[in-house]
DODOTI-648293 format. One record per atom (N, C-alpha, C, O): residue in one letter; chain; atom name; x, z, y. Coordinates in steps of 0.2 Angstrom, whole numbers, plus 5000, padded with zeros to 4 digits. Each point is the difference from the previous one (the first is absolute). Last residue first. Layout:
> mitor  bavo  tiza  x  z  y
> A  A  CA  X  Z  Y .
...
! end
This chain:
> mitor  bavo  tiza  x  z  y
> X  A  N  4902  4942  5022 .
> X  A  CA  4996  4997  4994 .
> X  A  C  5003  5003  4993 .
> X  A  O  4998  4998  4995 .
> X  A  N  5011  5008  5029 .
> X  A  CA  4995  5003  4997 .
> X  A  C  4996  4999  4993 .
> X  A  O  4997  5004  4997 .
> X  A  N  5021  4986  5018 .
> X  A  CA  5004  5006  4994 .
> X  A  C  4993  5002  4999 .
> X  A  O  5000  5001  4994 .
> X  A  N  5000  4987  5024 .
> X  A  CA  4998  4994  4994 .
> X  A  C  5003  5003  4993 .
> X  A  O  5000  4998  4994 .
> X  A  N  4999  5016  5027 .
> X  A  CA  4992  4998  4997 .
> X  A  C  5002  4995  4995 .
> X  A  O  4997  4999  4995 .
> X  A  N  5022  5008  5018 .
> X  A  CA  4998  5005  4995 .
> X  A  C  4992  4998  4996 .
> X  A  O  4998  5002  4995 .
> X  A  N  5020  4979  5018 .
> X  A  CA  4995  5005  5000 .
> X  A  C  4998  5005  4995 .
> X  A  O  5001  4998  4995 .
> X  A  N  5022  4988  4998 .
> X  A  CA  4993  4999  5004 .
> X  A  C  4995  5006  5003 .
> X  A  O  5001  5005  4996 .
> X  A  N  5026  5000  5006 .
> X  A  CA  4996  4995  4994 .
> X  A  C  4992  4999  5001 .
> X  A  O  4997  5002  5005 .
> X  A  N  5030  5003  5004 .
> X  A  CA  4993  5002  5003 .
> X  A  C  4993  4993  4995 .
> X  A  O  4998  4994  5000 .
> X  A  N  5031  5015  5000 .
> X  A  CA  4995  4996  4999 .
> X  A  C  4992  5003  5002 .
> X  A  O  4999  5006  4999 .
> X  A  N  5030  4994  5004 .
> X  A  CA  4994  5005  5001 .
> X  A  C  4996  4994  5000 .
> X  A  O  5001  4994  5002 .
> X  A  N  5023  5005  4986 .
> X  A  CA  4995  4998  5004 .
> X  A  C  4995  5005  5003 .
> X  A  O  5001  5005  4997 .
> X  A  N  5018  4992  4985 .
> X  A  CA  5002  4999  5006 .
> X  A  C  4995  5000  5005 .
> X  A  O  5003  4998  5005 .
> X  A  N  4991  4988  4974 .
> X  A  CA  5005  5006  5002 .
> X  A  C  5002  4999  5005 .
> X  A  O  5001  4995  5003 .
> X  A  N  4986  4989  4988 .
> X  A  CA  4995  5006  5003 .
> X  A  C  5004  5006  5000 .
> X  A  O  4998  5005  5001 .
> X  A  N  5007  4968  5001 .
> X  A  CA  5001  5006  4995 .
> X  A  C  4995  5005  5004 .
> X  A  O  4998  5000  5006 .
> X  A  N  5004  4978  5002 .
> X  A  CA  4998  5001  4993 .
> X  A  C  5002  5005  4998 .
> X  A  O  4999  5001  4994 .
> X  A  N  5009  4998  5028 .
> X  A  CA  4994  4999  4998 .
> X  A  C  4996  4996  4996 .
> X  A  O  4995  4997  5002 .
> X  A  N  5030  5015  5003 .
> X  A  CA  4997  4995  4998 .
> X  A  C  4993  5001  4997 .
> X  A  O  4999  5002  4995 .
> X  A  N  5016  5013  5014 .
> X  A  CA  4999  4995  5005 .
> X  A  C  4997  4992  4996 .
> X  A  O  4998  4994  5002 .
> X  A  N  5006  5030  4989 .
> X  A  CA  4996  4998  5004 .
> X  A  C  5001  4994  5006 .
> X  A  O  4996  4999  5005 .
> X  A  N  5017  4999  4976 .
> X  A  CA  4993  5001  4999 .
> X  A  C  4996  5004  5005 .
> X  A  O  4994  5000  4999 .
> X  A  N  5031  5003  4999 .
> X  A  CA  4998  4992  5003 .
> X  A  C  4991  4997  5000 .
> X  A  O  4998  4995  5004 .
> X  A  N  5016  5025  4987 .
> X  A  CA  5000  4999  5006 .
> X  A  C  4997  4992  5003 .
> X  A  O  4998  4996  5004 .
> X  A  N  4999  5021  4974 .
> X  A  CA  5003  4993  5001 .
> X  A  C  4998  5000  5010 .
> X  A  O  4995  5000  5002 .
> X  A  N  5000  5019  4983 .
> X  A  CA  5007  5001  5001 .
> X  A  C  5000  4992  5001 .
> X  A  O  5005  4998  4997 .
> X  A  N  4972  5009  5003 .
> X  A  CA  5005  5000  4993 .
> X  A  C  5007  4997  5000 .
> X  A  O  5002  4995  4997 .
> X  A  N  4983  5011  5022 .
> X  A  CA  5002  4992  4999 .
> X  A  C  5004  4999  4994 .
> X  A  O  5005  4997  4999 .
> X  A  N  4971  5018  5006 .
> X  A  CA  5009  5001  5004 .
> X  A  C  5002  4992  4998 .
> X  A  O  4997  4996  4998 .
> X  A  N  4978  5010  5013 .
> X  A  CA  5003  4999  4995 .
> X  A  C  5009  5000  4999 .
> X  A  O  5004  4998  5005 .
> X  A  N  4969  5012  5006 .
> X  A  CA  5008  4997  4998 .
> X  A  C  5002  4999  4996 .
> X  A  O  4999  5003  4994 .
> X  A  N  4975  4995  5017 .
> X  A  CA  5005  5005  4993 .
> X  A  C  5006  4996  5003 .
> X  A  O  5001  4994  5003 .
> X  A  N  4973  5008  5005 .
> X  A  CA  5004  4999  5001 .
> X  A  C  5006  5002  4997 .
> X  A  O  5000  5006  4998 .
> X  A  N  4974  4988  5007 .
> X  A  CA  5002  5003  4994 .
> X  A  C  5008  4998  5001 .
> X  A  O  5001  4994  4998 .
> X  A  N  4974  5004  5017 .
> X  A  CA  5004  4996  4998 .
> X  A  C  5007  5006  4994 .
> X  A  O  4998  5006  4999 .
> X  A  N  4982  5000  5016 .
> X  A  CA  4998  4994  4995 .
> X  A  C  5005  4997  4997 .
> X  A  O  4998  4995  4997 .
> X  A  N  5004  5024  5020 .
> X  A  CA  4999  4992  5004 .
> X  A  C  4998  4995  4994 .
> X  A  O  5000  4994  5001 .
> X  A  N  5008  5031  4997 .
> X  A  CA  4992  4998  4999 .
> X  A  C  5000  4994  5002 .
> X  A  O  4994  4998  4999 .
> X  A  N  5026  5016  4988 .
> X  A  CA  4998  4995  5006 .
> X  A  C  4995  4999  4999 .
> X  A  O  4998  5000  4994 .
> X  A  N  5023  5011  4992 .
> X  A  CA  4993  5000  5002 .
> X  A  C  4997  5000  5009 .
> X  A  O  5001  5003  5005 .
> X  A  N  5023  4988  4977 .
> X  A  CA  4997  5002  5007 .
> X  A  C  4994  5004  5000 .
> X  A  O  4999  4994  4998 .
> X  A  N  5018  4999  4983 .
> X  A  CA  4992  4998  5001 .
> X  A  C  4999  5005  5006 .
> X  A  O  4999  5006  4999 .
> X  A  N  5025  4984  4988 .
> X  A  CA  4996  5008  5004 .
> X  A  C  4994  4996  5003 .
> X  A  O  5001  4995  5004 .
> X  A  N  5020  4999  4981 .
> X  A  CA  4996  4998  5002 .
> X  A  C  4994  5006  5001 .
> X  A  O  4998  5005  4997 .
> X  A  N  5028  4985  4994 .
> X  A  CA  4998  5005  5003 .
> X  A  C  4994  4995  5001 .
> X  A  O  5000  4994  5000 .
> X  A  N  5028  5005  4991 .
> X  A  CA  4993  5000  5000 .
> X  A  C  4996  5004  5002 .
> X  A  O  5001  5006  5000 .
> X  A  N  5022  4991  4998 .
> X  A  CA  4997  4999  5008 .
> X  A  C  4994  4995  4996 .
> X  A  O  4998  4994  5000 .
> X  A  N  5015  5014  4980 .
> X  A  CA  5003  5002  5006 .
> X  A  C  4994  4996  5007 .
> X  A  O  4998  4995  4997 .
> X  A  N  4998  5002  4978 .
> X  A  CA  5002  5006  5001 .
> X  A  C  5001  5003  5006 .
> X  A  O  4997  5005  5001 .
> X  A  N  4987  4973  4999 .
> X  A  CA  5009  5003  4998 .
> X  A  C  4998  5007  4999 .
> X  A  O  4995  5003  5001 .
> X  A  N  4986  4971  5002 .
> X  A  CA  5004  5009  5002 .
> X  A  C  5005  5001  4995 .
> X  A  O  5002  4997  4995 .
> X  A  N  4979  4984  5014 .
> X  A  CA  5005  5003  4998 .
> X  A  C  5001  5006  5003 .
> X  A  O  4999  5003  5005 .
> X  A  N  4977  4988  4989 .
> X  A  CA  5005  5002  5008 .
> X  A  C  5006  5002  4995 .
> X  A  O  4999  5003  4995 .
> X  A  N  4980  4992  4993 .
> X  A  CA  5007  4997  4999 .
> X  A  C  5005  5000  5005 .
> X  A  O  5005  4996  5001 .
> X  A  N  4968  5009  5007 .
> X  A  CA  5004  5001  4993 .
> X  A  C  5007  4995  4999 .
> X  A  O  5000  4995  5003 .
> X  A  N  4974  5014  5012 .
> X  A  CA  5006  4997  5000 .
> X  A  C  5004  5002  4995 .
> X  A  O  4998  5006  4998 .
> X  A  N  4982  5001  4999 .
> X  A  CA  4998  4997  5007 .
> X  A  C  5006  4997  5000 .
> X  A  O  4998  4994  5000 .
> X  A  N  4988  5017  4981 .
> X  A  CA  5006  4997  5003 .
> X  A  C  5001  4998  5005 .
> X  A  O  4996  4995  5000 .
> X  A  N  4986  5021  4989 .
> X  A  CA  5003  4994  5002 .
> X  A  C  5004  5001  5003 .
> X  A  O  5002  5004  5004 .
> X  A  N  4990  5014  4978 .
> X  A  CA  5004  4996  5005 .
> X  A  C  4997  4994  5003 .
> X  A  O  4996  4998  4996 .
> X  A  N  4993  5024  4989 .
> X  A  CA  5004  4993  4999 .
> X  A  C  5001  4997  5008 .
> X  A  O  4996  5000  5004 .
> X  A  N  5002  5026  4996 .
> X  A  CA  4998  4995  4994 .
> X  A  C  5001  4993  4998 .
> X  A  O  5006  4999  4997 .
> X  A  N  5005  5028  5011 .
> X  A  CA  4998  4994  5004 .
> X  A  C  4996  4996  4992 .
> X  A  O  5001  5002  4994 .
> X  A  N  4997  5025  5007 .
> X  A  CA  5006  4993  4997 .
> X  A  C  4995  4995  5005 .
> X  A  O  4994  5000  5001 .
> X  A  N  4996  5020  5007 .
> X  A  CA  5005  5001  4993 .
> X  A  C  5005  4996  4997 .
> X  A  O  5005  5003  4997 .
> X  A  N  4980  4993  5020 .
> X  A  CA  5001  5008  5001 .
> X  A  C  5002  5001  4995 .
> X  A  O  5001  5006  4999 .
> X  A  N  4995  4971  5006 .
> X  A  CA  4994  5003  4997 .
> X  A  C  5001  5009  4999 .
> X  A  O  4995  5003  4998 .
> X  A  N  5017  4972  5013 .
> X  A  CA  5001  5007  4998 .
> X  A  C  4993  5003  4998 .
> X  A  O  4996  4999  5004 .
> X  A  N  5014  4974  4995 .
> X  A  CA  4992  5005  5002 .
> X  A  C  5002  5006  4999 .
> X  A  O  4999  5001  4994 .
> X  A  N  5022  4980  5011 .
> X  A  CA  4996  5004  4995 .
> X  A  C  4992  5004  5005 .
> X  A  O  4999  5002  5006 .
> X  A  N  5020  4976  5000 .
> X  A  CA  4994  5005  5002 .
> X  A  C  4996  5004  4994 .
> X  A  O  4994  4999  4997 .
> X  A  N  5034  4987  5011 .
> X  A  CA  4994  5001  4997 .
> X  A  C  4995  5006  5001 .
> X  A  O  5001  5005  5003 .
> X  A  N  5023  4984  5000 .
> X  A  CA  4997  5001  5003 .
> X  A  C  4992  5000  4995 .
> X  A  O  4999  4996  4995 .
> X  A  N  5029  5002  4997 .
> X  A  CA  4992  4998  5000 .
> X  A  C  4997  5004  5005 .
> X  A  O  5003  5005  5000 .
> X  A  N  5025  4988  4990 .
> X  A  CA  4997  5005  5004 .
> X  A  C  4991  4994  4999 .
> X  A  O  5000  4994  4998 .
> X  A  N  5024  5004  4984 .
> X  A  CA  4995  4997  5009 .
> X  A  C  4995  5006  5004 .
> X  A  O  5001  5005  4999 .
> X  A  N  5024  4991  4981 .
> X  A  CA  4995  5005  5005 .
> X  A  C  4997  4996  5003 .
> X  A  O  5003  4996  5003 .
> X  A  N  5011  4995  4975 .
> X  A  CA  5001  5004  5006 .
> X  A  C  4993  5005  5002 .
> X  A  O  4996  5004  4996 .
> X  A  N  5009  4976  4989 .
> X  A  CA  5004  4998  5000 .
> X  A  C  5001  5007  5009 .
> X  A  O  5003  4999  5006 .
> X  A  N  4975  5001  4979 .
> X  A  CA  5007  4999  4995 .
> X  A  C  5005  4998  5002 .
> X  A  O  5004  4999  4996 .
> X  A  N  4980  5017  5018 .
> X  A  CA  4999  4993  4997 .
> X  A  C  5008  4998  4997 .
> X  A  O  5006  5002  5001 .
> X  A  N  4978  5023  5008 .
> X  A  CA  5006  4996  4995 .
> X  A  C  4998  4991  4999 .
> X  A  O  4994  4998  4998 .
> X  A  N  4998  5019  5023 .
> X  A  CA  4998  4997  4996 .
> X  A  C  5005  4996  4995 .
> X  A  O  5002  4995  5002 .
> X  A  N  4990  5023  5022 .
> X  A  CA  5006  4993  4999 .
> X  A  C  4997  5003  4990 .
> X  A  O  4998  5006  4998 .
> X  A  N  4987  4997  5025 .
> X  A  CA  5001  5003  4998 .
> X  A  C  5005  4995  4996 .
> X  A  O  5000  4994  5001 .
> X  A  N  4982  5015  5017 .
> X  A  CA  5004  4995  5000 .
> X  A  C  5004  5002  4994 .
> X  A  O  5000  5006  5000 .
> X  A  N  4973  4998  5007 .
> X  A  CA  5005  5003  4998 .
> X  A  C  5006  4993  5001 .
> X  A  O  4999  4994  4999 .
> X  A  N  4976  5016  5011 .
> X  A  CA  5005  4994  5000 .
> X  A  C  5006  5003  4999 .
> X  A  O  5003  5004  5004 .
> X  A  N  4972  5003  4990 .
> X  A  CA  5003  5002  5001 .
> X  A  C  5007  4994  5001 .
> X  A  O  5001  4996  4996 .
> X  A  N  4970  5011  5005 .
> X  A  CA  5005  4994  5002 .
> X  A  C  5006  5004  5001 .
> X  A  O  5000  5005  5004 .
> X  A  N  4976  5003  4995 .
> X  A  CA  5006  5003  4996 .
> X  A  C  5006  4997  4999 .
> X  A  O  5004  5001  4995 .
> X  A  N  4975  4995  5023 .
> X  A  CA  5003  4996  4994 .
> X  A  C  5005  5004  4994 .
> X  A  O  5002  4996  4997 .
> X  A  N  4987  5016  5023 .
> X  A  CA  4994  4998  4995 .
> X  A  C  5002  4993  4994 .
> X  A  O  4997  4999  4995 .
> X  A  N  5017  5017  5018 .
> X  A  CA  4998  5004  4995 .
> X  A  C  4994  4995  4999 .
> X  A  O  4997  5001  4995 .
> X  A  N  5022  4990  5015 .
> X  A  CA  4999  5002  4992 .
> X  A  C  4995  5004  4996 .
> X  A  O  5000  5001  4994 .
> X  A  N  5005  4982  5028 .
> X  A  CA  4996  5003  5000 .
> X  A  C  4999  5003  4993 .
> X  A  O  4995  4999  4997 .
> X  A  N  5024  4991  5010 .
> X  A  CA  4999  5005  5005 .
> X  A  C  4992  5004  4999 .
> X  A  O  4999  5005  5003 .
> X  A  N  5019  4991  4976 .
> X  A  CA  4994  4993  5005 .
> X  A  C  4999  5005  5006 .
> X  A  O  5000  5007  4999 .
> X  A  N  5023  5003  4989 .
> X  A  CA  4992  5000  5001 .
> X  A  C  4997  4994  5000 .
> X  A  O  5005  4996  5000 .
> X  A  N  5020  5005  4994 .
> X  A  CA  4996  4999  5006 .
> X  A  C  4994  5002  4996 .
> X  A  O  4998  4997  4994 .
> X  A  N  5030  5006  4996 .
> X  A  CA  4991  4998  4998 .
> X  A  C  4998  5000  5008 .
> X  A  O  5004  5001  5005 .
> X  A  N  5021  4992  4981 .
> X  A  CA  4997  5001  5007 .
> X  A  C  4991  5000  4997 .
> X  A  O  4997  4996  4997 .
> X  A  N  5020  5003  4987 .
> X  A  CA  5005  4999  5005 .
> X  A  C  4995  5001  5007 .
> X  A  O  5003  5001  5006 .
> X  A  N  4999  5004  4966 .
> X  A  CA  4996  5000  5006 .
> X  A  C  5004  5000  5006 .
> X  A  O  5005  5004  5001 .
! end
């Protein structure tokens, strides 16, 4: 677990936005995603973004809490310098993801 946020309005959504890193067979990737908290254990996921690269070293992502509707995270640059500046990659970056209402479905 690398980063939780509420939904702004959680006590009537129980909208949980978690960030969070993940075994793939040649490393680490990081996932953003929406578990239903129910007071006891989260319940099944959506994923909202996925396969962010990631490292051992200068990884990272942190879920702001924000009401402007929108869902904000970082991201670190899994020790490659050169990847935040390339706009194909999603490392390195602060991202602002769609509206919080299209997270509702």
């Amino acid at each position: 677990m690398m980063g939780i946020a509420l939904h702004p309005d959680f006590t009537s959504t129980s909208w949980v936005f978690v960030a969070y890193s993940y075994a793939v067979a040649n490393g680490i990737r990081n996932r953003i995603s929406r578990p239903v908290w129910d007071g006891a254990d989260p319940g099944s996921e959506k994923i909202l973004l996925t396969k962010i690269l990631s490292g051992t070293n200068q990884d990272g992502a942190r879920l702001p809490s924000r009401s402007d509707q929108f869902l904000y995270t970082t991201t670190g640059d899994a020790a490659n310098t050169n990847l935040p500046k390339n706009r194909s990659s999603l490392a390195g970056k602060v991202l602002r993801l769609q509206g919080l209402s299209d997270f509702f479905e």
